[in-house]
C-alpha positions as CSV (number, residue, x, y, z in Angstrom):
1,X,-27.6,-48.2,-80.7
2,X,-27.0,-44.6,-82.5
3,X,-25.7,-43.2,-78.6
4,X,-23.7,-46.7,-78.1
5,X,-21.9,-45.8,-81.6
6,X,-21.8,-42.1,-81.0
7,X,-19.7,-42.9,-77.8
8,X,-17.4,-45.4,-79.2
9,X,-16.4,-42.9,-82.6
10,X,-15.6,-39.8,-79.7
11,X,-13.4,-42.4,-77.5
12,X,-11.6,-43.4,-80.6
13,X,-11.1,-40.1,-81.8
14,X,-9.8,-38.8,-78.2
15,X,-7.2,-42.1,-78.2
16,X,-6.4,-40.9,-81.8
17,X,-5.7,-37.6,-80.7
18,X,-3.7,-38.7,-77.5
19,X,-1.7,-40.9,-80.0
20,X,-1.2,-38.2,-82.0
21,X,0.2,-35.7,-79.5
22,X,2.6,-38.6,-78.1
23,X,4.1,-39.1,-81.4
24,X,4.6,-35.2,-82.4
25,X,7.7,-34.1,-82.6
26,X,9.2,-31.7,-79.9
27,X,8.6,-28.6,-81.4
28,X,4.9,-29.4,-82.4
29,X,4.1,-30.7,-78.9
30,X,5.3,-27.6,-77.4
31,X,3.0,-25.3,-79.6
32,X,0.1,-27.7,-78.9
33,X,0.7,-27.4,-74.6
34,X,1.1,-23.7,-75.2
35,X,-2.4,-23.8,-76.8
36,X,-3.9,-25.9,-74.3
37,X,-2.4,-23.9,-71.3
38,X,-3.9,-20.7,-73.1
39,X,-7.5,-22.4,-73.2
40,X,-7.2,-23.2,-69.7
41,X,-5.3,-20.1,-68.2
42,X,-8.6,-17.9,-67.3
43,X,-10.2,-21.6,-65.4
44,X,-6.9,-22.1,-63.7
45,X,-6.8,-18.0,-62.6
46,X,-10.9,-18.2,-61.4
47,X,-9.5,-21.3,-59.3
48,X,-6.3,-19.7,-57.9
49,X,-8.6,-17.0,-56.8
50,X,-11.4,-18.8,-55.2
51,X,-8.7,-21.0,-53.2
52,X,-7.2,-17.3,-52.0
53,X,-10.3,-16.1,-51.1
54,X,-11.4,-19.0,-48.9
55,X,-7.8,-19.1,-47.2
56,X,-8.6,-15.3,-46.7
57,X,-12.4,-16.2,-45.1
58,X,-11.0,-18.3,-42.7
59,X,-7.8,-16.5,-41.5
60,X,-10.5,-13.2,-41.5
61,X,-12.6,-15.4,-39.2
62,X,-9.5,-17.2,-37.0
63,X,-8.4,-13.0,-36.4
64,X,-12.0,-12.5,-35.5
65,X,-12.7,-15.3,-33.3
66,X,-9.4,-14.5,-31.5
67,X,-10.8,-11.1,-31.2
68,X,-13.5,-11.6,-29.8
69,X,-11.7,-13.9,-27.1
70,X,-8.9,-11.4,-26.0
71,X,-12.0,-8.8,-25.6
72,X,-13.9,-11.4,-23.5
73,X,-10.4,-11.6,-21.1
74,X,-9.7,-7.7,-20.9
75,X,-13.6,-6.9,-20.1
76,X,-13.4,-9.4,-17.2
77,X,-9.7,-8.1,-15.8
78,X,-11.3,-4.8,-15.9
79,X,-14.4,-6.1,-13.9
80,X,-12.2,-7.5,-11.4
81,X,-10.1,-4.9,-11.1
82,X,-13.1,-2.7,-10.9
83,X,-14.6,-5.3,-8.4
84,X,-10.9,-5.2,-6.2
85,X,-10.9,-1.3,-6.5
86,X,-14.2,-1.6,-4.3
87,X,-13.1,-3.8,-1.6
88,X,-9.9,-1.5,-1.2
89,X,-12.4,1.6,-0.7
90,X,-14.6,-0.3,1.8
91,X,-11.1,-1.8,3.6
92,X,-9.7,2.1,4.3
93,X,-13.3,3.5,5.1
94,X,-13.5,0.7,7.9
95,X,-9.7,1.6,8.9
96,X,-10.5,4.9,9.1
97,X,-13.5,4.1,11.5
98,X,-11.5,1.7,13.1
99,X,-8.9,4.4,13.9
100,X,-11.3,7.1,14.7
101,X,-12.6,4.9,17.3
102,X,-9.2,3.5,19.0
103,X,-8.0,6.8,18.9
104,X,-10.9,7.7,21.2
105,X,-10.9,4.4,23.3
106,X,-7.0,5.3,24.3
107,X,-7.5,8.6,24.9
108,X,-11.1,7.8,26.7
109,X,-10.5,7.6,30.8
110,X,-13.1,5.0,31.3
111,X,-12.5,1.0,30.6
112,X,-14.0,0.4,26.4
113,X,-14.4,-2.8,25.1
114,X,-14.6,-2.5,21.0
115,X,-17.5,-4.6,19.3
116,X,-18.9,-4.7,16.0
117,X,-22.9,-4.3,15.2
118,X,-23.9,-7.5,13.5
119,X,-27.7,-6.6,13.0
120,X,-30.1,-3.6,13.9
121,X,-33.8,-3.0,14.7
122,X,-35.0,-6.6,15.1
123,X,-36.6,-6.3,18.4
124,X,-38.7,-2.7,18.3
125,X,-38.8,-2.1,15.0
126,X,-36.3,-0.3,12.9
127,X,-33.3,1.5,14.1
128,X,-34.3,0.6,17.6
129,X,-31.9,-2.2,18.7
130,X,-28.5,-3.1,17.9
131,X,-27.1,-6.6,18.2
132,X,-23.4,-6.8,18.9
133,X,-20.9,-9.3,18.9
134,X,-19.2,-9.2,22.3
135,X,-21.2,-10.8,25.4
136,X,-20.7,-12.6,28.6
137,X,-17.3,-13.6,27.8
138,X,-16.0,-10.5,27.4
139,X,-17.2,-9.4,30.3
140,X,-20.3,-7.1,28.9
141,X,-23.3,-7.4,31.6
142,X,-27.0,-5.9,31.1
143,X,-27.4,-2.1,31.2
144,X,-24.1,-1.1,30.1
145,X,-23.5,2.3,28.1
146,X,-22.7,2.0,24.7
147,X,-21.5,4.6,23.1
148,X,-19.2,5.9,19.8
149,X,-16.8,8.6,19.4
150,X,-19.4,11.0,19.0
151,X,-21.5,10.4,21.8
152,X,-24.5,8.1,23.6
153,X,-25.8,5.1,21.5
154,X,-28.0,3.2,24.1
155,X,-27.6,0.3,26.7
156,X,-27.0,-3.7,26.9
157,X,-30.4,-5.5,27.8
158,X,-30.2,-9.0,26.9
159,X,-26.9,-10.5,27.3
160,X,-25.2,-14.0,26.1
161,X,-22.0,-15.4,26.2
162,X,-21.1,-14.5,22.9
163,X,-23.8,-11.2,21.9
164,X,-25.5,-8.9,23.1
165,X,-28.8,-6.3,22.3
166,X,-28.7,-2.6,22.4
167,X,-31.4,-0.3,23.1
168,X,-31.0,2.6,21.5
169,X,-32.0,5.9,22.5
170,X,-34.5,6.8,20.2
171,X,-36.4,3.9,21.5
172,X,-39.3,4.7,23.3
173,X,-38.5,2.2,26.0
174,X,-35.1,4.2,26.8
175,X,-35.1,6.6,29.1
176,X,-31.8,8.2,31.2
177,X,-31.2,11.4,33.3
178,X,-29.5,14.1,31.0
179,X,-28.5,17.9,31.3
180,X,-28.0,21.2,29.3
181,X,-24.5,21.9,29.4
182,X,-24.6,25.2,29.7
183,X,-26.8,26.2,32.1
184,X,-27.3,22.4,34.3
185,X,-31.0,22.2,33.4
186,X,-31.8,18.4,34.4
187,X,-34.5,17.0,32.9
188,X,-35.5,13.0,31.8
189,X,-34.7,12.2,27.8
190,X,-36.4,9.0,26.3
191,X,-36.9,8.0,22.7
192,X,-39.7,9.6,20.3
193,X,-40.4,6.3,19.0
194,X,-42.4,4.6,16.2
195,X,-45.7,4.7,15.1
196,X,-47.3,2.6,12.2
197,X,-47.4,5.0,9.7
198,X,-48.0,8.4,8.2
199,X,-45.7,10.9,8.5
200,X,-44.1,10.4,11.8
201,X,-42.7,6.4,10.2
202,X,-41.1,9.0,7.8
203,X,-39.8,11.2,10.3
204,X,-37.6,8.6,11.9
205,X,-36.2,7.1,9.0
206,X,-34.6,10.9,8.6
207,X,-34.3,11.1,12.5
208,X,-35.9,14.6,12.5
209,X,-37.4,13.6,15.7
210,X,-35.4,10.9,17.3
211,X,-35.5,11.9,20.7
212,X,-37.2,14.1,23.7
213,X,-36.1,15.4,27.0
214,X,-38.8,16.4,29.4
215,X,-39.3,17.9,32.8
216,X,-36.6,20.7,32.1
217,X,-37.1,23.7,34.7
218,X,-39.4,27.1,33.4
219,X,-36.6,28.4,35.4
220,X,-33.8,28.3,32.8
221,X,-33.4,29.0,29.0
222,X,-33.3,26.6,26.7
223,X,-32.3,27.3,23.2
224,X,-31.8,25.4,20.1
225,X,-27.7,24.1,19.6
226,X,-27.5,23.6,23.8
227,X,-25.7,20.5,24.4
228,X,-27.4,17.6,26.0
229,X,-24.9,15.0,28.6
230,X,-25.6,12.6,31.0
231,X,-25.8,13.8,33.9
232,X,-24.6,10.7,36.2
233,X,-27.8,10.5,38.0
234,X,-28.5,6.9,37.2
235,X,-27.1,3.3,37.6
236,X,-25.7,3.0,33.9
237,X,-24.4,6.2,32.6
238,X,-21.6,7.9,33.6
239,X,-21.5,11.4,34.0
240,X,-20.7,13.9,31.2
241,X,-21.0,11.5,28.3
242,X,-22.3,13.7,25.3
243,X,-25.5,12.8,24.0
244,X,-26.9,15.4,21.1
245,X,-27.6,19.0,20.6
246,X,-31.3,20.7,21.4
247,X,-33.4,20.5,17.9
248,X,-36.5,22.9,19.7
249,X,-38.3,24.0,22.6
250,X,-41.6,24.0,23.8
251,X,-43.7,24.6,26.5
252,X,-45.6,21.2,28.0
253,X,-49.6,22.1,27.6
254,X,-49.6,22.1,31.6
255,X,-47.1,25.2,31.8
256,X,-45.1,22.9,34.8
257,X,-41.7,22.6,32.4
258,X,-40.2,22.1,29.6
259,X,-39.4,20.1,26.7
260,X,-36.7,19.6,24.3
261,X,-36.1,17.6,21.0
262,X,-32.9,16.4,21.0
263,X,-30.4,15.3,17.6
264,X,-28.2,12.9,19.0
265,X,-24.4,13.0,17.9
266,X,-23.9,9.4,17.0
267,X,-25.5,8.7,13.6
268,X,-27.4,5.7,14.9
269,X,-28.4,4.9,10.8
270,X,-24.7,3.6,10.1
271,X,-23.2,2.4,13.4
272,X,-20.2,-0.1,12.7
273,X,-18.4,-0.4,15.5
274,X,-19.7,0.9,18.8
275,X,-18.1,1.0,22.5
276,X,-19.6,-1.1,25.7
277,X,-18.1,1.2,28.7
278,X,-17.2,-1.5,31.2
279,X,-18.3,0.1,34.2
């Protein structure tokens, strides 16, 4: 009963002051407004501020977020232009091969049809076979030369209307008639070959021993650089195609001939485009 009372004296004396201030004249209710906007100037600054800072907060965070988006968009333009800068490097490298070999094809005096490797080394184990994509159609037939630019790649075995496979010359199933330029010395070159492993499985994937020529007469000297060509003496490779330079010579154990490691010219690791001579 002593809270109910309590309540009911404060609410009459707040409708007595209310009354009061109504019925003050002008002057006195102006002091008594200045006096209440005094008491409540440092809560209405504290408020003014808070409601600043917030609106600060969030444009701070509406600036960040948009930020952070514009820096998302810029780090992908600069990925694809990174990404577009690539492709243009790989699309004038193959133009430069491209015109490397037509250059050669025009100026070659024997009939070249163009064709692109598709795959390698999937029938004698690696860097062994090429697979090209010309065939029948285009009127490539088995044991054909293929060659580059540079010289001798291998033959056409198996043939369809729209591929083709390559031996290649370091394969130990090739073998073609050959000669030292400079002095005729015939002899029989065939591929070096694979085996399962140790050192030589090394040795080929750096071609240090990617080829051999044998049976090359005691009679003439044979030195390291000495160009090796076809020598024509065979049904698929013309005469005087260039095949690779003598790496070494050494005397067979039975003191009969010769034999010579030969580098090929044509980098058979990164053959793109290759010629089948149509002859």
């Amino acid at each position: 009963m002593l809270a109910l009372r309590d309540k009911r004296i404060y609410f009459g004396v707040l409708v007595l002051l209310v009354l009061v201030l109504l019925n003050l004249p002008m002057r006195g209710a102006r002091s008594v407004r200045g006096a209440i906007r005094d008491i409540l100037q440092p809560l209405e600054t504290s408020l003014v501020a808070g409601v600043r800072r917030v609106s600060d907060w969030a444009s701070a965070a509406g600036r960040k977020n948009h930020l952070m988006q514009e820096n998302v968009r810029l780090e992908r333009e600069l990925a694809e232009r990174e990404f577009r800068i690539l492709e243009l490097e790989h699309i004038r490298r193959e133009n430069d091969a491209l015109r490397q070999q037509l250059g050669f094809a025009i100026l070659s005096p024997r009939p070249l049809l163009v064709a692109e490797v598709t795959a390698r080394g999937e029938l004698g184990g690696w860097w062994q076979t090429l697979r090209l994509n010309k065939g029948h159609r285009d009127g490539v037939l088995p044991d054909m030369a293929v060659i580059t630019a540079d010289g001798v790649v291998g033959r056409t075995m198996d043939v369809s209307s729209r591929s083709s496979e390559v031996l290649l010359i370091t394969d130990p199933n090739s073998k073609l008639s050959a000669k030292i330029e400079r002095n005729l010395a015939f002899g029989i070159m065939h591929g070096a070959g694979v085996r399962a492993s140790g050192k030589d499985q090394l040795e080929l994937l750096a071609l240090a021993r990617p080829a051999e020529m044998h049976y090359l007469p005691t009679t003439h000297e044979i030195s390291p650089g000495d160009q090796v060509h076809t020598s024509g003496l065979g049904p698929v490779f013309p005469e005087g195609l260039p095949i690779g330079e003598v790496v070494s010579v050494t005397m067979h154990e039975s003191g009969l001939y010769q034999q010579a490691e030969v580098q090929p010219f044509a980098d058979l690791r990164s053959l793109r485009y290759v010629f089948v001579v149509l002859e």
